[in-house]
C-alpha positions in Angstrom: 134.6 99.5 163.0 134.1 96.6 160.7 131.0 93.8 161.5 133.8 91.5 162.6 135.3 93.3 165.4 131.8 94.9 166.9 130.4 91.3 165.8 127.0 92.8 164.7 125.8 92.6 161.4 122.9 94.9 160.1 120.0 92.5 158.2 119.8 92.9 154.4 116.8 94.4 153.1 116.2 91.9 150.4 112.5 92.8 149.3 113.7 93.4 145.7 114.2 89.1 145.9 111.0 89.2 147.4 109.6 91.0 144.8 110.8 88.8 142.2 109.8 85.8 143.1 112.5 84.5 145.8 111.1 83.0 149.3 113.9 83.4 152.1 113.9 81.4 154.8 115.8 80.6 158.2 116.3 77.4 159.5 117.6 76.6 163.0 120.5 74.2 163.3 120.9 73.5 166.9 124.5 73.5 168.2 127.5 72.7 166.8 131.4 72.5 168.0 131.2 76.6 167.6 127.8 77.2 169.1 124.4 77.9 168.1 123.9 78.2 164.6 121.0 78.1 161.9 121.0 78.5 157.8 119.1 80.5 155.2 117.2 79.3 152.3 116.7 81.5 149.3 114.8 80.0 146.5 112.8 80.1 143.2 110.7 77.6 141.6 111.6 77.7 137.8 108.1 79.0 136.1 105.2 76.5 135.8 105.7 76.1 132.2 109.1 74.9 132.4 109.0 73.4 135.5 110.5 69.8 135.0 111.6 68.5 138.6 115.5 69.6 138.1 116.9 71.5 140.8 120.3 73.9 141.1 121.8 73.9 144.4 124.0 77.5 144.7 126.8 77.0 147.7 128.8 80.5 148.2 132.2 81.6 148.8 134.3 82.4 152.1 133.1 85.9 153.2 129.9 86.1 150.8 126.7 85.4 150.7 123.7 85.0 147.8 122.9 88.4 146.0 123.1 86.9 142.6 120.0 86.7 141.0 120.8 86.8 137.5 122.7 83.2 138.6 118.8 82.0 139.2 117.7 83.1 136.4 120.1 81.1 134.4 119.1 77.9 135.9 115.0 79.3 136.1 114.8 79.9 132.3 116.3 76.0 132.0 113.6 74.7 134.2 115.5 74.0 137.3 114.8 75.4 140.8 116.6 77.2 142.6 118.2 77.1 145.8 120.9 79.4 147.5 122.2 79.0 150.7 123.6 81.4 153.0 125.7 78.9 155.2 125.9 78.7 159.0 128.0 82.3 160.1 127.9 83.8 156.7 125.5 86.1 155.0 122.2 86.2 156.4 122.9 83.1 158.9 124.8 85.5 160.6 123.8 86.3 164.3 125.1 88.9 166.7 127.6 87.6 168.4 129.3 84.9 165.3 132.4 85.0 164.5 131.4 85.6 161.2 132.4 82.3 158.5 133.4 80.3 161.3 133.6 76.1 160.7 135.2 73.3 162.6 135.1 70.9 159.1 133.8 71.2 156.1 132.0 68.6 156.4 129.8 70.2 159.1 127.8 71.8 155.7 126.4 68.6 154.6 124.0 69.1 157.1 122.6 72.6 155.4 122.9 71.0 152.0 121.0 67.6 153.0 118.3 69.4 154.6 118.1 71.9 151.4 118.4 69.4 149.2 115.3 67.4 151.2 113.5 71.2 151.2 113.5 71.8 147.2 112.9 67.7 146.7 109.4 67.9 148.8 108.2 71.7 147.5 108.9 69.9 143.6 106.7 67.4 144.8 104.1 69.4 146.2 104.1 70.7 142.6 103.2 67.6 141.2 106.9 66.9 139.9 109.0 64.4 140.4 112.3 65.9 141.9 116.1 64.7 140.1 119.1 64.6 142.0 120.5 68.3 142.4 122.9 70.0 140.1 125.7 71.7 142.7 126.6 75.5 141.6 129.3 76.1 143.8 131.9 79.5 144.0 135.3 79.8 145.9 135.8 77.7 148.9 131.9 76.7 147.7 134.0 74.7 145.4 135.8 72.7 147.8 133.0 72.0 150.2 131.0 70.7 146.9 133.9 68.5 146.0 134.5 67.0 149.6 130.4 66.1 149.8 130.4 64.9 146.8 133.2 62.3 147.3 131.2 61.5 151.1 127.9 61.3 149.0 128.5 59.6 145.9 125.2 59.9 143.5 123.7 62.4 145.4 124.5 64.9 143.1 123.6 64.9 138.9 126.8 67.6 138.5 129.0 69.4 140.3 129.6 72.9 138.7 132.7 75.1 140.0 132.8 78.6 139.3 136.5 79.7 140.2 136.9 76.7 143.1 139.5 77.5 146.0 141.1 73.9 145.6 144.7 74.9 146.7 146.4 77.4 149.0 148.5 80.2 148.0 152.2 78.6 147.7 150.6 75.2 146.6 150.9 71.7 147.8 154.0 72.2 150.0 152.9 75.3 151.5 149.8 73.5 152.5 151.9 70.7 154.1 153.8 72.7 155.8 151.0 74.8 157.2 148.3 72.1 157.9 150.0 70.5 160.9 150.2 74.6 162.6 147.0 75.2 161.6 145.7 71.9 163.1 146.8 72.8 166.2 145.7 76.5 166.6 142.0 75.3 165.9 142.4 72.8 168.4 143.5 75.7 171.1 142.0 78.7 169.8 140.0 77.6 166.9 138.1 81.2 166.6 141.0 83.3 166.3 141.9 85.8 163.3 144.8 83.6 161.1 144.3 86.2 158.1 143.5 89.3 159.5 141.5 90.6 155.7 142.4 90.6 152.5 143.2 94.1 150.4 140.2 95.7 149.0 141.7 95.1 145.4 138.8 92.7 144.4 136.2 94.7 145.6 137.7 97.8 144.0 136.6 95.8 140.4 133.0 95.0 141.1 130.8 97.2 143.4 129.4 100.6 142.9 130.8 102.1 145.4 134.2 101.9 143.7 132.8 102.4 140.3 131.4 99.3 139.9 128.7 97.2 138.6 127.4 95.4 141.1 126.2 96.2 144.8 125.4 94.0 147.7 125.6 94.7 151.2 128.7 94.9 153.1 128.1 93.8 156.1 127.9 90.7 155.3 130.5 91.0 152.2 133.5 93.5 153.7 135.7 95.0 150.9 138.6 94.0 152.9 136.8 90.8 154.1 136.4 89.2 157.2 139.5 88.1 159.2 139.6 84.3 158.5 139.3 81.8 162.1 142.2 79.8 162.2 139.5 76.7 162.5 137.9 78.0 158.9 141.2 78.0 157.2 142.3 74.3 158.5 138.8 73.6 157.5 139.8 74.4 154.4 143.2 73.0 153.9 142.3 69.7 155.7 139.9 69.5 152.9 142.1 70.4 150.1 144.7 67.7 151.2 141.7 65.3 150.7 141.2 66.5 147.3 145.0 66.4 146.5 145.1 62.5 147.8 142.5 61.9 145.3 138.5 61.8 145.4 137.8 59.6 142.6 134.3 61.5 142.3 131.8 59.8 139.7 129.8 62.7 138.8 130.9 65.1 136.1 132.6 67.9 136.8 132.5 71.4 135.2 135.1 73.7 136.5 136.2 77.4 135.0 139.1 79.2 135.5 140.5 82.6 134.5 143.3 82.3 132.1 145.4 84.4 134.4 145.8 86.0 138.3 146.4 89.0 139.6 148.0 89.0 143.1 150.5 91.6 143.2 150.7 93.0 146.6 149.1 96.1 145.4 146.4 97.1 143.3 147.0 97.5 139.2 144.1 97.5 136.4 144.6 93.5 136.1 142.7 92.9 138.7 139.5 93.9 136.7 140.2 91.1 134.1 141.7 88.6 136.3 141.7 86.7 139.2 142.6 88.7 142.4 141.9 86.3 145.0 143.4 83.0 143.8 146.6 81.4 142.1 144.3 79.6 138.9 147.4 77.0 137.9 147.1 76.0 141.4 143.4 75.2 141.6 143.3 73.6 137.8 146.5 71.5 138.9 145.1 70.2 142.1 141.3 70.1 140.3 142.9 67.0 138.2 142.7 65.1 141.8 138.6 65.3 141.8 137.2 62.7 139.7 137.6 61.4 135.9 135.3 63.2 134.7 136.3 66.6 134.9 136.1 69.1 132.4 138.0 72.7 132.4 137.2 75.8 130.8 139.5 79.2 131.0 137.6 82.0 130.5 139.7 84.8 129.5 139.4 88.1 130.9 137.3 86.6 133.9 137.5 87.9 138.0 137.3 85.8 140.8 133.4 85.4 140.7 133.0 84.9 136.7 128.9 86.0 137.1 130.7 88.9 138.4 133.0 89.8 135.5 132.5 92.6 132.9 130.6 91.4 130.2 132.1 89.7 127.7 134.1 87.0 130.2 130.1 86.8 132.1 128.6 86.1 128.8 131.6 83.4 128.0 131.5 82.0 131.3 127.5 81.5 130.9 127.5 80.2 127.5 130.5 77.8 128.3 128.0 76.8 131.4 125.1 76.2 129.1 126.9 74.4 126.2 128.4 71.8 129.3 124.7 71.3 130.8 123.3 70.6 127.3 126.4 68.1 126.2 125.5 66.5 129.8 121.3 66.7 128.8 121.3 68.2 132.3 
């Protein structure tokens, strides 16, 4: 039985983070449309010798959690620090009982990223720096919460930096259409009910050991198959992507990668471990264009879904395309 359906989910043992550095922290969040709910903070101050104030902000994807530590390294060895968050029902937020990534709007998250933001600001101080305004490192439907606050909080943010962003539904804009006003209603009447019932194990199959893998985390709070979606997570979602296609006029600069190419076949073939399994990418770059003016795009060829993720070569492109954007920006 999956940690959906019994609705328990087994802690992490994350004393390897522990042991290198990473304080983890809950924080209680009171109540909100859905219930009780609280957050987890997972962060690392950049070494003293580097230390210069900046800070990297690391928002996750739907049905993951933070278990990417060679992410904080990147922004560590630039002198940032660095801050993860496992969002309210997802990851190590999770509580017995949760329908597990559960969300009325995606605006609910400011409040974890606020209070995060306010959290790395004062522990920069108490290092005797003075704190800059956050760069936002944001995966999947990360990506579309980041661009959303960002367009609710204008100057909050130094950057926004999208790693594969899930800006448009499968079947693009008219799909979405279509679908909002349905969805809209069944999160209004039974906003916690499954509307995806998983996704195939196809992505998984290309990155974790069990399959042959590279990479291992733990799978209660990441299924191979995924959680079932709520139908109030996925209006959530496209009520926030019809924002972005409207237009966000966001000032900030915007980084943004893509694969050069998809995978979605309704069963599994050896593209998926040098492509992206999970979204359309001409969809997301096309609706992307809707974020701000100061957007730029890179396609990283050979990359998966999660481009920290992908076999070598694309991981080392994706990172070096990363780098080359922050240093253009003097970020």
């Amino acid at each position: 039985m999956s940690a959906e359906h019994d609705r328990t989910y087994p802690p992490v043992d994350d004393s390897a983070l522990v042991a290198h550095g990473f304080d983890i922290s809950h924080h209680d969040g009171g109540e909100d449309a859905l219930g009780p709910w609280g957050f987890t903070t997972i962060a690392r101050p950049a070494p003293k010798e580097r230390a210069t104030g900046a800070i990297a902000l690391y928002l996750h994807g739907w049905s993951d959690y933070f278990f990417h530590p060679h992410v904080a390294n990147f922004f560590n060895d630039r002198g940032y620090d660095f801050w993860a968050i496992d969002l309210r029902r997802n990851g190590r937020s999770l509580r017995e009982g949760d329908v597990a990534t559960a969300i009325g709007d995606l605006s609910d998250y400011a409040e974890e990223i606020s209070r995060t933001i306010d959290m790395a600001s004062t522990a920069a101080r108490e290092r005797g720096l003075t704190p800059k305004k956050p760069v936002i490192y944001a995966h999947s439907t990360g990506g579309i919460t980041t661009v959303t606050w960002a367009a609710r909080n204008p100057g909050q943010a130094s950057a926004l930096l999208l790693n594969s962003p899930w800006l448009e539904l499968h079947g693009g804009p008219l799909v979405r259409r279509a679908l909002l006003p349905m969805l809209e209603a069944l999160a209004r009447t039974r906003p916690l009910s499954s509307v995806i019932p998983g996704t195939p194990d196809f992505y998984a199959r290309t990155l974790h050991t069990h399959f042959g893998g590279h990479w291992d985390w733990h799978v209660p709070y990441k299924p191979f198959e995924s959680f079932p979606m709520p139908a109030c997570t996925l209006a959530a979602v496209a009520r926030a992507q019809n924002q972005l296609a409207s237009g966000l006029n966001i000032r900030e600069p915007i980084f943004m990668t893509a694969s050069t190419r998809s995978a979605l076949e309704p069963f599994f073939t050896r593209r998926a471990y040098t492509s992206d399994a999970i979204l359309n990418v001409e969809q997301q770059v096309r609706n992307a264009r809707n974020a701000g003016r100061d957007l730029t795009i890179a396609r990283i060829p050979g990359a998966t879904h999660d481009m920290a993720l992908a076999f070598e070569a694309p991981r080392k492109m994706f990172f070096a395309e990363l780098a080359a954007f922050m240093e253009r920006r003097g970020l």
